[in-house]
C-alpha positions in Angstrom: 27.7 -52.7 6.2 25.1 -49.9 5.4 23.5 -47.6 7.3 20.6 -49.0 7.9 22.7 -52.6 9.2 24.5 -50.1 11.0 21.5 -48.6 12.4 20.1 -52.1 13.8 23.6 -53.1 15.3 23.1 -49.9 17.3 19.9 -51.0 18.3 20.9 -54.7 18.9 23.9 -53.1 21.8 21.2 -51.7 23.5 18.8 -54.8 24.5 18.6 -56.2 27.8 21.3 -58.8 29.0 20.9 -61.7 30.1 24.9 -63.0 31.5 26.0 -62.3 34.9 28.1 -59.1 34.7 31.5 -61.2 36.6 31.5 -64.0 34.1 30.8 -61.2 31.3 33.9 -59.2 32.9 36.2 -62.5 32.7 35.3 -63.2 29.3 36.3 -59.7 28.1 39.3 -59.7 29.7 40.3 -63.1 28.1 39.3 -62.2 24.5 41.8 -60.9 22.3 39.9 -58.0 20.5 40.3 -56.7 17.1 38.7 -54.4 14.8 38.6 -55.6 11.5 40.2 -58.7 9.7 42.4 -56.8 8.1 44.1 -55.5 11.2 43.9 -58.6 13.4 46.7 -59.9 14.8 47.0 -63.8 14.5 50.5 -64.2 15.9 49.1 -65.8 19.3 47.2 -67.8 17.8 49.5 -69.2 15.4 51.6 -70.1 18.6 48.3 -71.9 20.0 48.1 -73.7 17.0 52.2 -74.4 17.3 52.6 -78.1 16.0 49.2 -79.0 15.2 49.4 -81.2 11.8 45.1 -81.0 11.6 43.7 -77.5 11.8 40.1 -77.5 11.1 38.6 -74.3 10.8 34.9 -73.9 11.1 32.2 -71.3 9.9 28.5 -70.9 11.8 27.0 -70.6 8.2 28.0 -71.3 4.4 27.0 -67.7 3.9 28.6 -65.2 6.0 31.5 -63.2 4.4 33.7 -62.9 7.6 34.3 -66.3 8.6 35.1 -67.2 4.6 37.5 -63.9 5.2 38.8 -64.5 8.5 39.1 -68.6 7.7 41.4 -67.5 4.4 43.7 -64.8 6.3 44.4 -67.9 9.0 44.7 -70.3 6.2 47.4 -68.1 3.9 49.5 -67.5 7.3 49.8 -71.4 7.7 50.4 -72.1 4.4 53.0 -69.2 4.4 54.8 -69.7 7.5 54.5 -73.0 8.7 54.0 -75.5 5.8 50.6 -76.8 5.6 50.3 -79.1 2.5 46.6 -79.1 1.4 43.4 -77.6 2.3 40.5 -79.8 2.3 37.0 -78.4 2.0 33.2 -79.8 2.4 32.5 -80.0 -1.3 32.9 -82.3 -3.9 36.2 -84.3 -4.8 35.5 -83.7 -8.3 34.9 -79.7 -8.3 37.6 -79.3 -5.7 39.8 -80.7 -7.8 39.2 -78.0 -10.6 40.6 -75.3 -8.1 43.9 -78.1 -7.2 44.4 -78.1 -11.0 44.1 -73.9 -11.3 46.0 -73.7 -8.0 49.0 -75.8 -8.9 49.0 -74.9 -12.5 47.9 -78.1 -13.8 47.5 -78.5 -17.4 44.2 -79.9 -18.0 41.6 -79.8 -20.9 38.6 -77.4 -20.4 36.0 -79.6 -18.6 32.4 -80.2 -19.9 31.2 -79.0 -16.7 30.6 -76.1 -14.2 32.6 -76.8 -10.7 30.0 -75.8 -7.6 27.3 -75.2 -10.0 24.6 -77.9 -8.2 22.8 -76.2 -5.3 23.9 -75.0 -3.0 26.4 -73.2 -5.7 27.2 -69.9 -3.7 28.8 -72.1 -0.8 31.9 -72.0 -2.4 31.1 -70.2 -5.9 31.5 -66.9 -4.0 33.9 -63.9 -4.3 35.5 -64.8 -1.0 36.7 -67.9 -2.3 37.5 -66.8 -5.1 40.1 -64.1 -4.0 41.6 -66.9 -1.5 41.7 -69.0 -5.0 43.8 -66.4 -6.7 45.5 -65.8 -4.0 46.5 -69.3 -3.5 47.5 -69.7 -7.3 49.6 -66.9 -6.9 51.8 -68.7 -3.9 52.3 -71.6 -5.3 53.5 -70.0 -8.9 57.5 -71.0 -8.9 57.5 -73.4 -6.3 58.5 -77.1 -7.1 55.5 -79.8 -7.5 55.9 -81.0 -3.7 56.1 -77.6 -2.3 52.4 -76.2 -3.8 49.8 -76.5 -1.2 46.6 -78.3 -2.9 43.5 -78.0 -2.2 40.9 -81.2 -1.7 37.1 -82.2 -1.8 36.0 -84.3 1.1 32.3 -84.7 0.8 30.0 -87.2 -1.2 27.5 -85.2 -3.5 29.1 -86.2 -6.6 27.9 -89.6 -7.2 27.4 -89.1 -11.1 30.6 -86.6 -11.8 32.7 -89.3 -9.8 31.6 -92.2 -11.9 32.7 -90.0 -15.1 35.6 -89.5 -13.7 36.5 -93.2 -12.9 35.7 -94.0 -16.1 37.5 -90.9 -17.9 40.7 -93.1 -16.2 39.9 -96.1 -16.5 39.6 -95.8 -20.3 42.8 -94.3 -20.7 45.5 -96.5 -19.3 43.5 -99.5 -19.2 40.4 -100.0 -21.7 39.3 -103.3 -21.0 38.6 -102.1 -17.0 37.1 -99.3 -18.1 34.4 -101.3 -20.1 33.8 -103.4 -17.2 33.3 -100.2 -14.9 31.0 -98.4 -17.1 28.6 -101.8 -17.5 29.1 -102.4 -13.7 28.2 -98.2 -12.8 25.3 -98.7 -15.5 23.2 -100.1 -12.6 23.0 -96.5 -11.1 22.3 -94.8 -14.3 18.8 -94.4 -14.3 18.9 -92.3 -10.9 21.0 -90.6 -12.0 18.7 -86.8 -11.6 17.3 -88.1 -8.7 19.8 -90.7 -6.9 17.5 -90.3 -3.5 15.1 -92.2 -5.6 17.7 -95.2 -6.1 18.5 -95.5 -2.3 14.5 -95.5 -1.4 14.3 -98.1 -4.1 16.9 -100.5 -3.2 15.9 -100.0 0.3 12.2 -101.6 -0.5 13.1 -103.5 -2.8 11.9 -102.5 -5.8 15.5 -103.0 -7.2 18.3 -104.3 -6.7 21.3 -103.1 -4.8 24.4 -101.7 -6.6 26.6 -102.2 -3.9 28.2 -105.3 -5.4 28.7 -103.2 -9.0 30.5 -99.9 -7.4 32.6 -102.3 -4.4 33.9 -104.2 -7.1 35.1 -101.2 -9.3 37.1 -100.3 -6.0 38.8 -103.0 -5.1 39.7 -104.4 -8.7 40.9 -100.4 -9.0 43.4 -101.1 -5.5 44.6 -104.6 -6.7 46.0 -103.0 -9.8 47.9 -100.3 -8.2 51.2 -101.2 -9.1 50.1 -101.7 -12.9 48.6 -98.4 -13.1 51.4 -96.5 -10.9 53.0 -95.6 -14.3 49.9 -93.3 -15.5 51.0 -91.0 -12.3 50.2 -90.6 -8.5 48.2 -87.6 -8.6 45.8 -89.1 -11.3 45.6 -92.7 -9.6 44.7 -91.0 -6.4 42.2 -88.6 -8.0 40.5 -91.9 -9.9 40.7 -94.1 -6.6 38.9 -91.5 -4.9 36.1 -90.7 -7.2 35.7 -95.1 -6.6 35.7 -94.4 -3.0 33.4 -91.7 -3.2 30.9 -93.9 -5.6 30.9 -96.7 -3.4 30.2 -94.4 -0.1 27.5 -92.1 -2.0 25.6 -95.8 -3.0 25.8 -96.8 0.2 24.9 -93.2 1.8 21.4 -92.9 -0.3 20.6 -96.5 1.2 21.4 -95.3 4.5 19.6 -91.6 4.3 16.4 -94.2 4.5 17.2 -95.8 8.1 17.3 -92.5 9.2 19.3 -88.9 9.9 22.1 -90.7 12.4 23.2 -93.0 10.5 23.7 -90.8 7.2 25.1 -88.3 9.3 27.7 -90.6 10.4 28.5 -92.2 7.3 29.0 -88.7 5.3 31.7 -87.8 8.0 32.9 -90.9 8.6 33.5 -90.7 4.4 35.2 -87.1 4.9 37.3 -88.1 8.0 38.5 -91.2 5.5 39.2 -89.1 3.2 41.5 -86.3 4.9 43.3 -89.8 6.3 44.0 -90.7 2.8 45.2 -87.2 2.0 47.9 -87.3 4.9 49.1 -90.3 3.8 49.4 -89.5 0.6 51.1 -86.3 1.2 53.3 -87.9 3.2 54.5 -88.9 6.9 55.3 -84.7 7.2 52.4 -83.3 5.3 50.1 -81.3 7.0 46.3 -80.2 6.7 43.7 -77.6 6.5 40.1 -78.5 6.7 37.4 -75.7 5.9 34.0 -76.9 7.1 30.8 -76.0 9.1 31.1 -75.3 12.8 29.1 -78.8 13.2 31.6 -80.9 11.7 34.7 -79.1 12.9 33.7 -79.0 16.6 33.7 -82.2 18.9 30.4 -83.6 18.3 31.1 -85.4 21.8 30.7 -82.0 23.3 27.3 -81.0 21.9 23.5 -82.8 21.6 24.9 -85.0 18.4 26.6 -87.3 21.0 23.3 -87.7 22.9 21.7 -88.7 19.3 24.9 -91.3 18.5 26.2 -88.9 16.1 29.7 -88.0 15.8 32.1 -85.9 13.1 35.2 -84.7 11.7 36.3 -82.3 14.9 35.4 -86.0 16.9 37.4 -88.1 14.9 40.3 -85.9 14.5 40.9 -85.5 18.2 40.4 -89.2 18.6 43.4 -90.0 16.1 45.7 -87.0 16.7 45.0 -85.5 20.2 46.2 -82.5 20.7 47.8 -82.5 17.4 44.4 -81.4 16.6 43.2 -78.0 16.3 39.7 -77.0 16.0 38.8 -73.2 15.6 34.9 -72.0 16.0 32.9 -69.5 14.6 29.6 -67.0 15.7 27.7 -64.2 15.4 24.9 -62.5 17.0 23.2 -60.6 13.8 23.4 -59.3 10.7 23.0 -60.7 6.9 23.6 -64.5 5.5 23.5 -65.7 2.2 21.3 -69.0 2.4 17.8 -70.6 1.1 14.6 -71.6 3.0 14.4 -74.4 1.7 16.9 -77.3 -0.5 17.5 -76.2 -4.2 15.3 -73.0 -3.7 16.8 -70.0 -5.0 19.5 -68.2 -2.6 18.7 -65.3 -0.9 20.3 -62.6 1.2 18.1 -62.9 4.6 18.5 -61.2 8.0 20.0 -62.6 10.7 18.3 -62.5 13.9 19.9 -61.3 17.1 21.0 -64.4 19.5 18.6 -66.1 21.7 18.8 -65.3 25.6 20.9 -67.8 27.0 22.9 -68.5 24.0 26.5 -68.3 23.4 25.8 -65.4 20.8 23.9 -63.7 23.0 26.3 -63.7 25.7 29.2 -63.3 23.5 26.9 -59.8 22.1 27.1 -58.6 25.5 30.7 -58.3 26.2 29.9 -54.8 23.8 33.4 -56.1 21.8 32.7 -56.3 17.7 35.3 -59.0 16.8 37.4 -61.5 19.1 39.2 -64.4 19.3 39.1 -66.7 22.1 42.0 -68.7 23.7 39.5 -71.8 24.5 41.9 -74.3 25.0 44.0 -72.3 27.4 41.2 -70.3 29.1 41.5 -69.7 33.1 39.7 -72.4 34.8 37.1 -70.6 36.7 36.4 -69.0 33.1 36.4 -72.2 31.6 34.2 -73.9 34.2 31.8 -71.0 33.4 31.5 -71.4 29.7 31.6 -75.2 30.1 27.6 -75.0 31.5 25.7 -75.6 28.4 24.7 -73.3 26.1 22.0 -73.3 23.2 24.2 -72.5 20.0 23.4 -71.3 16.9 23.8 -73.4 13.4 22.7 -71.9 10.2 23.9 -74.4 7.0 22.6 -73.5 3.3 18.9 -73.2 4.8 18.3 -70.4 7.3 14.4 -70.6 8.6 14.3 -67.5 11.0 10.6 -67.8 12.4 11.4 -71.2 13.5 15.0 -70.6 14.6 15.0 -72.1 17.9 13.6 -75.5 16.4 15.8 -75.1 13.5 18.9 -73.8 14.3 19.7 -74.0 17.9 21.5 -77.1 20.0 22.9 -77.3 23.1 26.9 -77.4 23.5 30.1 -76.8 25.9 32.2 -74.0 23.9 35.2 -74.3 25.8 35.0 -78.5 25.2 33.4 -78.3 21.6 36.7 -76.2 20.1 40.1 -75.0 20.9 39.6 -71.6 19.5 35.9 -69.1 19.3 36.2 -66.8 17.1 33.6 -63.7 17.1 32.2 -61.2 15.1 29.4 -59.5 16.6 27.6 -58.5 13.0 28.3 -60.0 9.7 27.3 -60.0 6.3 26.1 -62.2 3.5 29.2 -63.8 1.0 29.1 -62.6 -2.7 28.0 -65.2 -4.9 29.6 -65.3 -8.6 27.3 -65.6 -11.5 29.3 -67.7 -14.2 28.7 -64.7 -16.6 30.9 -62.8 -13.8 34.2 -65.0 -15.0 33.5 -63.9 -18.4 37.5 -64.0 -19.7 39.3 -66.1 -17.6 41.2 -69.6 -18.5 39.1 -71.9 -19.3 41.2 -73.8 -16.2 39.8 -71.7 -13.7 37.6 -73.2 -11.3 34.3 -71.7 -11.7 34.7 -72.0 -15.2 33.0 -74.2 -17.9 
């Protein structure tokens, strides 16, 4: 940070608290400190995490350098030590799968197209993904095709790169199917800049539904599993979930029109899906990683998106793996973000605002300790009882709208209920964001490529 950052933090130590000093007292004695990333130790918590076979590790915004940091030294120690088969993100299936091909040393064509270019591009188009890229790449070099660790896409943005993709396969091992796709996709082709405009449309009926068209690409997809087996696994799984993600991102722009819940649920629903299908995939022993925001990671049970009927990744998981589940939080009280003020506006580097009284950051920023992890899952019970009274908690996704923060970016939760692990750095900074002119020289296979 610079001097001036530095100067604020100073400041920021010295504003009136809020916490009662005993239940600040036990949380400091439970935190295990550290002073920078570099240096932390991550040896307990690799023995919290012991068995798990789903680690999903959060971040309290898509534009703060540590947690990207912090989220990629816990990530290379699983992959390294214990065996974890993929990571899974929240981005595309499509430009995720540019970074499995760079990361596992697939031999692919140079694509027509920029991965993570659409907005929000700096979300994953940043220099802390891009070291844990290299990094990764680096790992795997040498090992045998089932011992590289790939990396995955679970969300749905990629209606119109997914239905290139399912054709791209379809055309190639079976050219009669892929005729019938493309006429049968062709019903979503003239949304295809603006596919909000499709599900408002189908919705009042202006047009018809494409359900029928993208279902039926699916399933006739699954019936002929056995006859395209021969084209290879890793391709039949990449085509078969582009046609999963068509049909779901159809049916998601219908549904963002009956209102946020239902959308909500159906996007995670889709990415829960998703990591299922991975698993199985992988295999009966595989194991995963999921990177995502603190708000799908966490138990949704355990925060105000039950009290709406919504529910998300962290919720799912711990409904089908119990504590074979492991969820790890992050927060901060102040300092920089990368992040718009409103959707596809330009990204900027704003300033974070210190944490609201009563808020977990706020009480966290009183314990005076820069960085922590904390041992939610095994926490004292007088301790946890404590932090298990709810709490506003902070939120900040692509769009960070500081003068209406409370309104904005602030929900009530139960920390100790919502995750197994917190994780705390008391000032951060904004992520790096690569311009494409910055990867001037690389292979044309490298992920942020062209």
């Amino acid at each position: 940070m610079n001097a001036a950052s530095l100067a604020t933090g100073t400041i920021l130590r010295e504003r009136p608290g809020d916490a009662d000093p005993s239940l600040l007292h036990a949380l400091t004695s439970a935190c295990e400190r550290f002073a920078s990333i570099d240096s932390a130790d991550i040896g307990p918590l690799m023995k919290r995490i012991g068995s798990a076979r789903v680690v999903l590790i959060g971040e309290a915004s898509h534009g703060t350098s540590e947690f990207y940091r912090m989220r990629a030294k816990i990530t290379q120690e699983l992959i390294e030590h214990h065996r974890f088969s993929f990571v899974a993100i929240e981005g595309d299936w499509p430009d995720a799968a540019r970074i499995d091909q760079y990361v596992r040393h697939f031999t692919t064509p140079a694509a027509e197209w920029t991965a993570f270019a659409r907005f929000p591009s700096w979300m994953w188009r940043n220099r802390e993904v891009a070291e844990f890229v290299d990094w990764l790449r680096g790992h795997n070099r040498g090992l045998a095709a089932g011992e590289m660790t790939a990396v995955h896409g679970l969300d749905l943005y990629s209606l119109y790169t997914s239905i290139q993709a399912v054709l791209d396969y379809l055309e190639s091992v079976d050219p009669a199917a892929g005729r019938e796709a493309r006429e049968r996709y062709g019903c979503l082709s003239p949304w295809q800049d603006e596919p909000a405009d499709y599900g408002h449309g189908a919705v009042t009926g202006q047009h018809a539904s494409c359900e029928p068209a993208v279902t039926a690409t699916l399933t006739d997809l699954l019936k002929k599993r056995h006859l395209y087996a021969g084209a290879g696994g890793e391709r039949f799984l990449d085509a078969v979930q582009n046609a999963r993600l068509v049909a779901d991102a159809e049916l998601y722009y219908r549904t963002m029109y009956y209102g946020s819940r239902a959308s909500w649920n159906l996007r995670d629903s889709h990415m829960f899906e998703t990591l299922q299908h991975l698993l199985r995939f992988h295999g009966p022993d595989s194991k995963a990683i999921v990177w995502a925001h603190n708000s799908h990671v966490g138990d949704s049970a355990a925060t105000e998106m039950a009290t709406r009927g919504e529910y998300n990744i962290g919720n799912l998981s711990r409904r089908e793996f119990g504590t074979a589940s492991y969820s790890i939080g992050f927060g901060t009280d102040h300092g920089s973000v990368a992040a718009a003020s409103n959707w596809d506006e330009p990204m900027q580097v704003k300033t974070v605002r210190p944490g609201l009284p009563g808020s977990y950051e706020s009480l966290c920023h009183q314990t005076g300790e820069p960085c922590f992890l904390m041992p939610l899952r095994h926490l004292a019970p007088a301790l946890a009882e404590d932090l298990t009274q709810p709490r506003l908690e902070r939120a900040i996704g692509v769009i960070y709208r500081p003068d209406t923060e409370r309104q904005s970016h602030y929900f009530h939760a139960r920390l100790p209920q919502q995750f197994d692990e917190y994780i705390w750095f008391d000032a951060t900074q904004a992520v790096t964001p690569l311009a494409t002119r910055e990867l001037a020289g690389l292979a044309d296979t490298y992920p942020f490529g062209t």
